[in-house]
VEXKOLGU-122898 format. One record per residue: residue in one letter; z, x, y of N, C-alpha, C, O in turn. Coordinates in Angstrom, 1 decimal, padded with zeros to 4 digits. Layout:
N
['A' [Z X Y] [Z X Y] [Z X Y] [Z X Y]]
...
This chain:
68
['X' [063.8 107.7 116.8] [064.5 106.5 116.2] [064.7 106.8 114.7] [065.8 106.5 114.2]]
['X' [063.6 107.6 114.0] [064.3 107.6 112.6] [065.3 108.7 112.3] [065.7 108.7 111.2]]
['X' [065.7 109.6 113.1] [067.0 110.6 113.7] [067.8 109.6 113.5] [068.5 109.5 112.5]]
['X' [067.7 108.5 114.5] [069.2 107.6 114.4] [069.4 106.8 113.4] [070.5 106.2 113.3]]
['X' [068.4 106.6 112.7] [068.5 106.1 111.6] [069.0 107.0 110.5] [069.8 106.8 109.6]]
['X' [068.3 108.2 110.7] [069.2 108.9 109.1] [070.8 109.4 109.6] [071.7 109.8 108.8]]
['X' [070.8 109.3 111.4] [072.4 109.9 111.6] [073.4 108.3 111.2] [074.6 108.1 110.9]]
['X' [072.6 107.7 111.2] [074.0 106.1 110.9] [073.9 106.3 109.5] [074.9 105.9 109.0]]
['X' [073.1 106.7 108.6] [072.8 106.9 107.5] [074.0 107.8 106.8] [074.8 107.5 105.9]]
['X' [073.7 108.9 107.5] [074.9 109.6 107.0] [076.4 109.7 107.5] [077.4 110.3 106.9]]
['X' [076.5 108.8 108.8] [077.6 108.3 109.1] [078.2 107.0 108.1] [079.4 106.9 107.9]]
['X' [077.5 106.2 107.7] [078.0 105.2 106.6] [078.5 106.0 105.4] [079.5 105.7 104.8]]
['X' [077.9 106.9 105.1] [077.8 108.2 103.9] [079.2 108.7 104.1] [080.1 108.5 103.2]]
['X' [079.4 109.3 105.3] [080.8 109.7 105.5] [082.0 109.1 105.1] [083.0 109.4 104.6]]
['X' [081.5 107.9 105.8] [082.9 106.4 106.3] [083.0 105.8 104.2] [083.9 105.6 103.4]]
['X' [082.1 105.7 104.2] [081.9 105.3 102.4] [083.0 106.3 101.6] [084.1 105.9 101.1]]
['X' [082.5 107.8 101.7] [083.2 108.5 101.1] [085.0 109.0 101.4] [085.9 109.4 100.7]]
['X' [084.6 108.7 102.6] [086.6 108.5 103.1] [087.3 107.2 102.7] [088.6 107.1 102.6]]
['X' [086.5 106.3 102.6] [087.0 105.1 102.0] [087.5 105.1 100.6] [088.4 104.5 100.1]]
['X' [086.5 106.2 100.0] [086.7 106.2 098.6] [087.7 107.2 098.2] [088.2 107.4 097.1]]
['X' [087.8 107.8 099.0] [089.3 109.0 099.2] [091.0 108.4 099.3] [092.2 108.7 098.9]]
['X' [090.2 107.5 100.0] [091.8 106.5 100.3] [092.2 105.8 099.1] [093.4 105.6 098.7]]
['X' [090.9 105.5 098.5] [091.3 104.7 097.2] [091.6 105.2 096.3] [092.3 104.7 095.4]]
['X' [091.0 106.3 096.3] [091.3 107.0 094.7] [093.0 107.8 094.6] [093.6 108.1 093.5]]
['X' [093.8 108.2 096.6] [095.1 108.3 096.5] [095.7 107.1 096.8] [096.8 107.3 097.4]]
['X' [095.4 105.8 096.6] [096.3 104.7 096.2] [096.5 104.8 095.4] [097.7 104.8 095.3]]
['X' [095.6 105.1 094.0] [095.7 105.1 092.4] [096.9 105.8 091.9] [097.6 105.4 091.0]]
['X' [097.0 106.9 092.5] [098.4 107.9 092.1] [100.2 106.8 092.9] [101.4 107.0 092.6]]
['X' [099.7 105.8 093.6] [100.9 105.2 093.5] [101.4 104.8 093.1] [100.7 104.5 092.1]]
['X' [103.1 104.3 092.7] [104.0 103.8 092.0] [103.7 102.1 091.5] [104.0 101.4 090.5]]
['X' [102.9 101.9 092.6] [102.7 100.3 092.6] [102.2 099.8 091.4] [101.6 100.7 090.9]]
['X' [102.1 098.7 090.8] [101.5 097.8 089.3] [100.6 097.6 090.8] [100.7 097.4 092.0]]
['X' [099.4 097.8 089.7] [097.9 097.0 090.0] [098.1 095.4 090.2] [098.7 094.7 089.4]]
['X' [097.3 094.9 091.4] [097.1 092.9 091.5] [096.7 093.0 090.2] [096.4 094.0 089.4]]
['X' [096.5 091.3 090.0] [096.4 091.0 088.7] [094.7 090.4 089.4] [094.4 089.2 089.7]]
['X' [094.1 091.1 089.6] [092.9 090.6 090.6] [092.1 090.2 089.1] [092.5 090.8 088.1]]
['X' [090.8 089.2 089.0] [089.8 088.9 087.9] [088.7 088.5 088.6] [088.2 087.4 088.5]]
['X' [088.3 089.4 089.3] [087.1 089.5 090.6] [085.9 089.7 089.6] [085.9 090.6 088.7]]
['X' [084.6 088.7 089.8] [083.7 088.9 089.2] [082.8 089.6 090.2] [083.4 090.1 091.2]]
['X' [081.2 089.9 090.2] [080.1 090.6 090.4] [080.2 092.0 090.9] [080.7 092.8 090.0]]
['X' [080.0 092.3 091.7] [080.0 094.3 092.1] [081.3 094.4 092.6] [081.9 093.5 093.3]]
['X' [081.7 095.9 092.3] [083.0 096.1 092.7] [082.4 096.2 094.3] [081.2 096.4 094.6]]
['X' [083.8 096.1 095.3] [083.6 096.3 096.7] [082.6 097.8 097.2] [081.5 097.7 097.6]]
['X' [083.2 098.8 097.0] [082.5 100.0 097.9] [080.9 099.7 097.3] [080.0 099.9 098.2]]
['X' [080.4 099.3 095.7] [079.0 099.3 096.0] [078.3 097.9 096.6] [077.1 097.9 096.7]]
['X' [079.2 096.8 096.9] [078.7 096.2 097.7] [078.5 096.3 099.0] [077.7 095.7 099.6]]
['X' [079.5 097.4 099.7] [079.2 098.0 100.8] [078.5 098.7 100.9] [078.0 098.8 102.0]]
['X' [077.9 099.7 099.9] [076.6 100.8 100.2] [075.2 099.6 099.9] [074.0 099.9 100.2]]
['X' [075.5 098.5 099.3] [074.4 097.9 099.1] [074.4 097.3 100.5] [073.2 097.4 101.0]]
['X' [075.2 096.7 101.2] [075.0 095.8 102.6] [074.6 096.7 103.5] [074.0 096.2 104.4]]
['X' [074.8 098.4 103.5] [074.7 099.2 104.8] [073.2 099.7 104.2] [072.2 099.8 105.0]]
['X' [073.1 100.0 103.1] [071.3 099.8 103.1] [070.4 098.9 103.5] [069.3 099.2 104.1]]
['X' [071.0 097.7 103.2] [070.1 096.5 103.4] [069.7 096.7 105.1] [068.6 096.7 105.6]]
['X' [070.8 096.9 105.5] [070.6 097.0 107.2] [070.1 098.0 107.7] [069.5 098.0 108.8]]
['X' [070.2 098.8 107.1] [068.8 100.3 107.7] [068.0 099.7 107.4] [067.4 099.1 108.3]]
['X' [067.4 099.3 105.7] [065.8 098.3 105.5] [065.8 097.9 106.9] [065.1 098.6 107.6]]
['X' [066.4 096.7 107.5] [066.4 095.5 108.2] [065.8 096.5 109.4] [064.6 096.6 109.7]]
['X' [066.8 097.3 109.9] [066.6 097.6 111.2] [065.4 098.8 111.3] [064.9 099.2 112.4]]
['X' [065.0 099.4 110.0] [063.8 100.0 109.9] [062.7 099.2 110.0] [061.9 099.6 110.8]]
['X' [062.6 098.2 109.3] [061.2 097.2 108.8] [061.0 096.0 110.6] [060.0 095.8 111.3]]
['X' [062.3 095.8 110.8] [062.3 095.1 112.5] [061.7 095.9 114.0] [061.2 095.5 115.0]]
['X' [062.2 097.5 113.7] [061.8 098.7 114.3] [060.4 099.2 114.3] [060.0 099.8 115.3]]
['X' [059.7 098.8 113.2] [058.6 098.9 113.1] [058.3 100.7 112.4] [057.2 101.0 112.0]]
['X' [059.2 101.4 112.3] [059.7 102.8 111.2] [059.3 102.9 109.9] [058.8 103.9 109.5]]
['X' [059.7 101.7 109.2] [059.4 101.6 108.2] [058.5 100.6 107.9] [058.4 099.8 108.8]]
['X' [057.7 100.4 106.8] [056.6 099.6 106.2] [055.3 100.1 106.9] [055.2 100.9 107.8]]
['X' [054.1 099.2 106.2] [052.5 099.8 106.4] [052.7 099.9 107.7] [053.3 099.2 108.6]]
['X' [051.6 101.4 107.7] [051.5 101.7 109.3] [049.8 101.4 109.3] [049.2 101.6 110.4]]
């Protein structure tokens, strides 16, 4: 079980860093930027913070992680 836990692990790792690939060749586009005025964490680290939280979850629910 903690195999599948470090393989979703580094599958989020992957999908994160392709996401951030896509974005960073938007940047080179012609397009004007939204006029976006978005407050607290930008998106991709609220997604590495949400795909943590859920290993915690599904480690600590699993019984993998915390006092043994």
């Amino acid at each position: 079980m903690a195999r599948l836990i470090l393989f979703v692990t580094l599958v989020a790792g992957l999908a994160l860093a392709a996401a951030a690939a896509v974005a960073a060749l938007r940047s080179f586009s012609d397009t004007e930027p939204s006029g976006d005025t978005q407050t607290g964490l930008p998106a991709p680290l609220r997604m590495i913070a949400f795909v943590f939280l859920f290993l915690l979850t599904t480690g600590v629910s699993t019984g993998l992680l915390g006092a043994s």
